[in-house]
Every structure is written in C-alpha cells, then in structure tokens.
C-alpha positions as CSV (number, residue, x, y, z in Angstrom):
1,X,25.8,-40.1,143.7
2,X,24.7,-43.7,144.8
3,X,24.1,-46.3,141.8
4,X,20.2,-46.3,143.2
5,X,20.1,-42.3,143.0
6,X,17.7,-40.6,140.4
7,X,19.1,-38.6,138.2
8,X,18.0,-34.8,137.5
9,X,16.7,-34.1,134.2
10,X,17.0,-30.2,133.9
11,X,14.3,-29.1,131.3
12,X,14.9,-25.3,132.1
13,X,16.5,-23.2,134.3
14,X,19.3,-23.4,136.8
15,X,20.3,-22.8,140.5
16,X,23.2,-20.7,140.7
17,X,24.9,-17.7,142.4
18,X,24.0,-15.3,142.1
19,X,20.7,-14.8,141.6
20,X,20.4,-17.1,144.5
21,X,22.4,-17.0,147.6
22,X,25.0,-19.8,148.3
23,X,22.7,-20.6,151.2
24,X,19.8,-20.4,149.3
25,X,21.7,-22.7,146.6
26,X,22.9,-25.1,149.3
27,X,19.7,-25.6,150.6
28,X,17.8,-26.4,146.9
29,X,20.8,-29.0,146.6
30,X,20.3,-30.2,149.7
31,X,16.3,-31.1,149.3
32,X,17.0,-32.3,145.4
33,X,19.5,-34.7,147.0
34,X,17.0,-36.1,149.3
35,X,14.5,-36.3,146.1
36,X,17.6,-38.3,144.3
37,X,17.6,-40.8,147.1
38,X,13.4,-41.4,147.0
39,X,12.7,-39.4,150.4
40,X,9.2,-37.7,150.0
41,X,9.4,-34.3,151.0
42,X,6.1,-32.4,152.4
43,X,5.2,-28.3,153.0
44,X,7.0,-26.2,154.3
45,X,9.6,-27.4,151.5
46,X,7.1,-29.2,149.0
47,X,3.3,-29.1,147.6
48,X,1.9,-31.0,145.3
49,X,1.4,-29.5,141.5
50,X,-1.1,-31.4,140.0
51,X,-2.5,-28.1,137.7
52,X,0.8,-29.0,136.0
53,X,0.9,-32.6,135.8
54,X,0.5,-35.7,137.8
55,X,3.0,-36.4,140.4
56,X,4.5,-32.6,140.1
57,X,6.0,-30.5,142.7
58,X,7.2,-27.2,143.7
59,X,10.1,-26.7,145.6
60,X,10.4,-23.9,148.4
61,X,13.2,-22.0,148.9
62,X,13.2,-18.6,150.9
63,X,16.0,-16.8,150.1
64,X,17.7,-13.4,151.8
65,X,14.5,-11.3,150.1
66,X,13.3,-13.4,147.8
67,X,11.6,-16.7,147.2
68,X,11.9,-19.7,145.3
69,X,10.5,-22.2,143.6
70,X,12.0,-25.3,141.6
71,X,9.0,-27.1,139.7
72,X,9.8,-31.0,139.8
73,X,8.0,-34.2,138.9
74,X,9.1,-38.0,140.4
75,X,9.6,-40.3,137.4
76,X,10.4,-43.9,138.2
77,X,13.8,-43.6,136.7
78,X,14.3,-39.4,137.1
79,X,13.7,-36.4,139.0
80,X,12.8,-33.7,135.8
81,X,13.0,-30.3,136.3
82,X,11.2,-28.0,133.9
83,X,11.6,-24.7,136.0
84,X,13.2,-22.3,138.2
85,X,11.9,-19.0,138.9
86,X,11.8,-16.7,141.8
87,X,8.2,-16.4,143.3
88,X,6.3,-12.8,143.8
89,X,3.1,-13.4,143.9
90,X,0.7,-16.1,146.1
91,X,-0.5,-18.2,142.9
92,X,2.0,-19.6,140.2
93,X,1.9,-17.3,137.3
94,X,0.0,-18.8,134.7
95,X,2.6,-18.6,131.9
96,X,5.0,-20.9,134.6
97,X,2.3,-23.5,134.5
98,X,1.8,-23.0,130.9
99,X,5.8,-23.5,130.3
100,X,5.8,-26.6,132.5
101,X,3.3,-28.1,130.7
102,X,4.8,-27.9,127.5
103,X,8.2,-28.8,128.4
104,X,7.2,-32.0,130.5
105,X,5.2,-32.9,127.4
106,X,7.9,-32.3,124.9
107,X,10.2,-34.2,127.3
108,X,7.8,-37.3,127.2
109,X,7.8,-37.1,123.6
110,X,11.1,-37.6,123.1
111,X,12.0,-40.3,125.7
C-alpha cells in the first residue's frame, strides 16, 4: 500500500473464501484497491447509495451463482465499509440500509 492510499475501515463484514469464490474475492480486492488509490469507479461495478448516506456506494460483484455487494463510502482520509452481503433480490433489503446507517453513524460518533 502506497503512503497516499486510503485505508479501509471495515465496519462489518468480510470478503473471504468461501462464501465467495477466489475469483469473486480477487475481483472485490481488485476494485477496493483502485478505490484506495482515489480512482472513481462507475456501473457496472459501482452506483451511488445516497438512501444510505452521502457519498455511499455499492460494490458489484457477480460471483459463480451469486451476487455481491460491498456497501462503501469515500471519506477524505478512508474508504469505510459497513457491509457485505450477497444480493437476491433487485432493491437493497431494507434492514441492509437500516444496518448501514447505523453503523456509519456510530462510526462518525466515535472518530
């Protein structure tokens, strides 16, 4: 990681193997990375969360049969991640939202 790199701040969740494949898993690291570096990333791998808060994300990933999403807001100093969790329906479940809120908030709270 470069000195001028933002750091991830994991609120919840994780990306490992299983549940998602090591190309699935590859492919999250590979887009946070990016986000680390300050690239902006766009659909198909990004769209813009702002039920959840302002400058939030969601993260795409399709894995083997399943999808993904990473939920992620830009901070000037950190990429923060309040949630993982596999997709199954077209609209964000709204106890994901909910969650996201309240840990983004708590995580303001205490900075």
């Amino acid at each position: 990681m470069s000195p001028t790199d933002k750091p991830l701040v994991w609120l919840h969740g994780e990306v490992r193997t299983p549940p998602l494949s090591s190309a699935a898993r590859i492919e999250v690291g590979f887009l946070l990375r990016r986000l680390q570096q300050g690239e902006r990333l766009n659909m198909p791998w990004s769209r813009p969360m702002p039920s959840i808060s302002q400058r939030c994300h969601e993260l795409r990933v399709n894995d083997q049969n399943r999808t993904w999403r990473i939920t992620y807001r830009i901070d000037d100093d950190a990429i923060v991640i309040p949630e993982v969790f596999q997709k199954q329906t077209q609209q964000t479940p709204q106890f994901v939202a909910d969650a996201c809120r309240q840990r983004i908030q708590l995580y303001e709270k205490k900075r």
